[in-house]
C-alpha positions as CSV (number, residue, x, y, z in Angstrom):
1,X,-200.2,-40.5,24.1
2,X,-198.4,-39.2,20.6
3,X,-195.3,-39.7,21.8
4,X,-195.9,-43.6,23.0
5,X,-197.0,-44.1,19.8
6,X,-194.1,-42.5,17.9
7,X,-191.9,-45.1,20.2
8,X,-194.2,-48.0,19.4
9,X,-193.7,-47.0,15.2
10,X,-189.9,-46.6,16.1
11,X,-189.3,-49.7,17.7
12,X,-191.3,-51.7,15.2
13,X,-189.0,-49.9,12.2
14,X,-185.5,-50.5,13.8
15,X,-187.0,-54.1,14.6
16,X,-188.0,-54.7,10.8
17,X,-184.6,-53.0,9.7
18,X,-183.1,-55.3,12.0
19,X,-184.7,-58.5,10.7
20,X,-184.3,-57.6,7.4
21,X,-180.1,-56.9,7.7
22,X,-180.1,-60.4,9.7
23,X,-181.7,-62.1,6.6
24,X,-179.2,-60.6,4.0
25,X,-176.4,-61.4,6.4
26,X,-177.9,-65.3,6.3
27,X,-177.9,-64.8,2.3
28,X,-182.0,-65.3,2.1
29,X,-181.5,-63.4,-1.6
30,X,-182.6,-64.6,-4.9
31,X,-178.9,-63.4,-6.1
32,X,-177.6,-65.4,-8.6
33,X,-173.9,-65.9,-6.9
34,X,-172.5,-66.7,-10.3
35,X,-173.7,-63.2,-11.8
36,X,-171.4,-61.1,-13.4
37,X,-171.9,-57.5,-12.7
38,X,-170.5,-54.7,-15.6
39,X,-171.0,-51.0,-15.1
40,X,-172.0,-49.1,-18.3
41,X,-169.8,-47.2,-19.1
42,X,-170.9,-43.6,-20.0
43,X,-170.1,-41.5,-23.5
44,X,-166.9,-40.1,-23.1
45,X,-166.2,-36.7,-24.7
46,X,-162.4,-35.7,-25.8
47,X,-162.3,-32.0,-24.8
48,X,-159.6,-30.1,-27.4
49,X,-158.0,-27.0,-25.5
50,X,-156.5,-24.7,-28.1
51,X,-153.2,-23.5,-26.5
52,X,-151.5,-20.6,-28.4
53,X,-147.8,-20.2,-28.3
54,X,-147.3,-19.1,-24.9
55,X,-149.6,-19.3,-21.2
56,X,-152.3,-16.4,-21.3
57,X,-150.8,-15.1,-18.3
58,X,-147.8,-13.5,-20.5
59,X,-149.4,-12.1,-23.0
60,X,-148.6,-8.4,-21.2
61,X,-144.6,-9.2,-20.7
62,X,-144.7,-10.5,-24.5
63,X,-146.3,-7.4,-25.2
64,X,-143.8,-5.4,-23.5
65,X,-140.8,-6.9,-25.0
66,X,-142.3,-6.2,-28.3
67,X,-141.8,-2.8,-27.8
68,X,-138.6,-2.9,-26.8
69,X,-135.8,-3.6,-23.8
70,X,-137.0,-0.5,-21.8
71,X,-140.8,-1.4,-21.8
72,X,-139.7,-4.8,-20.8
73,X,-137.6,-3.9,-18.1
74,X,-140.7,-1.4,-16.7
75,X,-143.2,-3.9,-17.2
76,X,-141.0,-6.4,-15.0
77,X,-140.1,-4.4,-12.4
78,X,-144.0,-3.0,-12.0
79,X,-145.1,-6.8,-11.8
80,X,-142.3,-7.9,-10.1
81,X,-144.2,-9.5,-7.0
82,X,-146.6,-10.6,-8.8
83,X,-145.1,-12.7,-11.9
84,X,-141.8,-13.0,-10.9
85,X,-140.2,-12.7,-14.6
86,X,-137.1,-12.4,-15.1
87,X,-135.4,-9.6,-17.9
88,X,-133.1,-12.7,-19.8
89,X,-136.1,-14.7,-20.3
90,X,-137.6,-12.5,-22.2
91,X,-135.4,-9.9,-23.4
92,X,-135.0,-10.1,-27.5
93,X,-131.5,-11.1,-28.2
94,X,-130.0,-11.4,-25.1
Protein backbone atom coordinates (compact mmCIF):
# COMPACT_ATOMS: atom_id res chain seq x y z
CA UNK A 1 0.00 0.00 0.00
CA UNK A 2 3.10 2.59 0.87
CA UNK A 3 4.56 1.97 -2.15
CA UNK A 4 1.32 2.70 -4.46
CA UNK A 5 1.04 5.64 -2.83
CA UNK A 6 4.75 6.78 -3.25
CA UNK A 7 3.91 6.18 -7.14
CA UNK A 8 0.69 8.04 -7.00
CA UNK A 9 2.84 11.29 -5.24
CA UNK A 10 5.57 10.63 -7.93
CA UNK A 11 3.48 10.71 -10.86
CA UNK A 12 1.47 13.69 -9.77
CA UNK A 13 5.12 15.60 -9.16
CA UNK A 14 6.73 14.75 -12.50
CA UNK A 15 3.13 15.64 -13.93
CA UNK A 16 3.10 19.13 -12.17
CA UNK A 17 6.93 19.63 -13.18
CA UNK A 18 5.80 18.71 -16.48
CA UNK A 19 2.96 21.28 -16.75
CA UNK A 20 4.70 23.77 -15.30
CA UNK A 21 8.09 23.50 -17.91
CA UNK A 22 5.26 23.33 -20.78
CA UNK A 23 3.87 26.72 -19.51
CA UNK A 24 7.39 28.57 -19.47
CA UNK A 25 8.11 27.02 -22.79
CA UNK A 26 4.55 28.76 -24.01
CA UNK A 27 6.00 32.15 -22.23
CA UNK A 28 2.86 32.22 -19.55
CA UNK A 29 5.48 34.59 -17.40
CA UNK A 30 4.90 38.04 -16.07
CA UNK A 31 8.65 38.82 -17.56
CA UNK A 32 8.96 42.07 -18.77
CA UNK A 33 10.72 41.07 -22.33
CA UNK A 34 12.16 44.48 -22.46
CA UNK A 35 14.06 44.15 -18.98
CA UNK A 36 17.47 44.72 -18.80
CA UNK A 37 19.26 42.43 -16.43
CA UNK A 38 22.87 43.77 -14.74
CA UNK A 39 24.81 41.56 -12.31
CA UNK A 40 26.20 43.45 -9.26
CA UNK A 41 29.25 43.47 -9.39
CA UNK A 42 31.02 42.49 -6.14
CA UNK A 43 34.00 44.66 -4.04
CA UNK A 44 37.03 43.88 -5.66
CA UNK A 45 40.23 43.79 -3.54
CA UNK A 46 43.87 44.55 -5.20
CA UNK A 47 46.06 41.96 -3.44
CA UNK A 48 49.90 43.59 -3.20
CA UNK A 49 52.50 40.61 -3.18
CA UNK A 50 55.83 42.01 -1.92
CA UNK A 51 58.50 40.19 -4.09
CA UNK A 52 62.10 40.64 -2.85
CA UNK A 53 64.94 40.69 -5.25
CA UNK A 54 65.08 37.22 -6.17
CA UNK A 55 62.24 33.90 -6.05
CA UNK A 56 62.23 32.40 -2.38
CA UNK A 57 63.33 29.25 -3.85
CA UNK A 58 67.10 30.71 -4.16
CA UNK A 59 67.58 32.10 -1.19
CA UNK A 60 70.01 28.92 -0.25
CA UNK A 61 72.21 29.08 -3.78
CA UNK A 62 72.39 33.05 -3.02
CA UNK A 63 73.46 32.10 0.18
CA UNK A 64 75.99 29.85 -0.97
CA UNK A 65 77.58 32.10 -3.46
CA UNK A 66 77.90 34.61 -0.77
CA UNK A 67 80.36 32.63 0.76
CA UNK A 68 82.25 32.02 -1.89
CA UNK A 69 82.92 29.86 -5.40
CA UNK A 70 83.57 26.58 -3.47
CA UNK A 71 80.29 26.78 -1.34
CA UNK A 72 78.54 27.54 -4.50
CA UNK A 73 79.89 24.89 -6.45
CA UNK A 74 78.96 22.28 -3.29
CA UNK A 75 75.66 23.65 -2.89
CA UNK A 76 74.96 23.08 -6.73
CA UNK A 77 76.14 19.92 -7.15
CA UNK A 78 74.21 18.58 -3.67
CA UNK A 79 70.87 20.15 -5.26
CA UNK A 80 71.68 19.28 -8.56
CA UNK A 81 68.42 17.12 -9.34
CA UNK A 82 66.51 19.08 -7.63
CA UNK A 83 67.10 22.91 -8.80
CA UNK A 84 68.92 22.38 -11.66
CA UNK A 85 71.26 25.66 -11.20
CA UNK A 86 73.83 26.16 -13.10
CA UNK A 87 77.63 27.47 -11.49
CA UNK A 88 77.76 30.80 -14.33
CA UNK A 89 74.47 31.90 -13.20
CA UNK A 90 75.37 32.49 -10.11
CA UNK A 91 78.97 32.52 -9.61
CA UNK A 92 80.28 36.22 -8.50
CA UNK A 93 82.31 37.53 -11.34
CA UNK A 94 82.25 35.11 -13.74
Amino acid sequence: MKTFGLRVLRGIALAAALLAGAAFANGATNVNDNAVVVAQAGTTTTTRVVSGPFPAYQAGVRAAAAQGPDALRRYIWRTRMVYNFYYADFAPGV
